[in-house]
C-alpha positions in Angstrom: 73.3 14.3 42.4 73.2 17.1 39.9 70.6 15.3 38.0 68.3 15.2 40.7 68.9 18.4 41.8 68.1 20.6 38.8 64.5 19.0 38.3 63.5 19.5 41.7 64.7 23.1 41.6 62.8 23.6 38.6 60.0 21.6 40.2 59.8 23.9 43.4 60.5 27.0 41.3 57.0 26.3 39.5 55.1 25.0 42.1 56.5 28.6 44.0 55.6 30.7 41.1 52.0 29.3 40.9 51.1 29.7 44.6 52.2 33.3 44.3 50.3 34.2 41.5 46.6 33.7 42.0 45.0 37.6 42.2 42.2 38.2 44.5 39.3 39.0 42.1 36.7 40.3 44.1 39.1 43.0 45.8 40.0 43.4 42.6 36.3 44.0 41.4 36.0 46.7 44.6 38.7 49.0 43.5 37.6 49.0 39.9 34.0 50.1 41.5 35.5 52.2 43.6 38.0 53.9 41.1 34.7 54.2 38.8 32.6 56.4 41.5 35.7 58.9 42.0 36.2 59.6 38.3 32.5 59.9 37.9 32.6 62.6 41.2 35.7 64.2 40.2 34.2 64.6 36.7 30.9 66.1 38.2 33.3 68.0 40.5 35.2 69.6 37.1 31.8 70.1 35.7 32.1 68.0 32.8 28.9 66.5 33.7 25.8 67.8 35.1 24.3 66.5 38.4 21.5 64.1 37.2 24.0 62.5 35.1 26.2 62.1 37.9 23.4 60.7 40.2 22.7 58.9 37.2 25.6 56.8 36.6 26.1 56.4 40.7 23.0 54.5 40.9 22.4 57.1 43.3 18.9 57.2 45.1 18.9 61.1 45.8 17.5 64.2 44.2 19.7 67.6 44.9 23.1 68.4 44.2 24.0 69.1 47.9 23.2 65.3 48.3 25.6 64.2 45.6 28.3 66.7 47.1 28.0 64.9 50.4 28.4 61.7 49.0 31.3 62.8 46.7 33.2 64.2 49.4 34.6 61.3 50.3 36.3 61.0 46.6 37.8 64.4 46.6 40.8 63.9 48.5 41.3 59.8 47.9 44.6 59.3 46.0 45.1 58.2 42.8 45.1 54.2 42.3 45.8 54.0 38.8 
C-alpha cells in the first residue's frame, strides 16, 4: 500500500502544481502597458519631461498640454502596482 501510495501523491502533487502555474500573458501584457503610461504621466507630472515628449512616448494623437493633463488624470491617483 505504501508503495502505491507515495507515487500517486507525487503524481497528483505535480499534475496540481502544473495546473496552478500557467500565468495569464495578455493581462499580464495590459498592466505592463498600463504601468508604462503612468510612469510616463507621473514623470511629465514631476516635470522630468516636457509635454511633446510625453505625447510622444503615449502615442498620443493630441497637441496641447491641457489635452495630455486630461488624459493623465486618470494616472495620478492609481496606486502603485510594482
Amino acid at each position: 500500500m505504501k508503495r502505491l501510495l507515495f507515487p500517486l501523491l507525487a503524481l497528483s502533487t505535480i499534475i496540481l502544481a502544473s495546473c496552478t502555474s500557467n500565468p495569464n500573458k495578455i493581462g499580464t501584457q495590459k498592466v505592463s502597458e498600463t504601468q508604462k503610461q503612468r510612469e510616463v504621466c507621473l514623470d511629465w507630472y514631476g516635470y522630468r519631461i516636457d509635454t511633446n515628449k510625453a505625447i510622444n512616448d503615449l502615442n498620443l494623437k493630441i497637441e496641447t498640454e491641457s489635452e495630455l493633463m486630461a488624459y493623465c488624470d486618470f494616472f495620478k491617483n492609481v496606486a502603485d502596482t510594482k
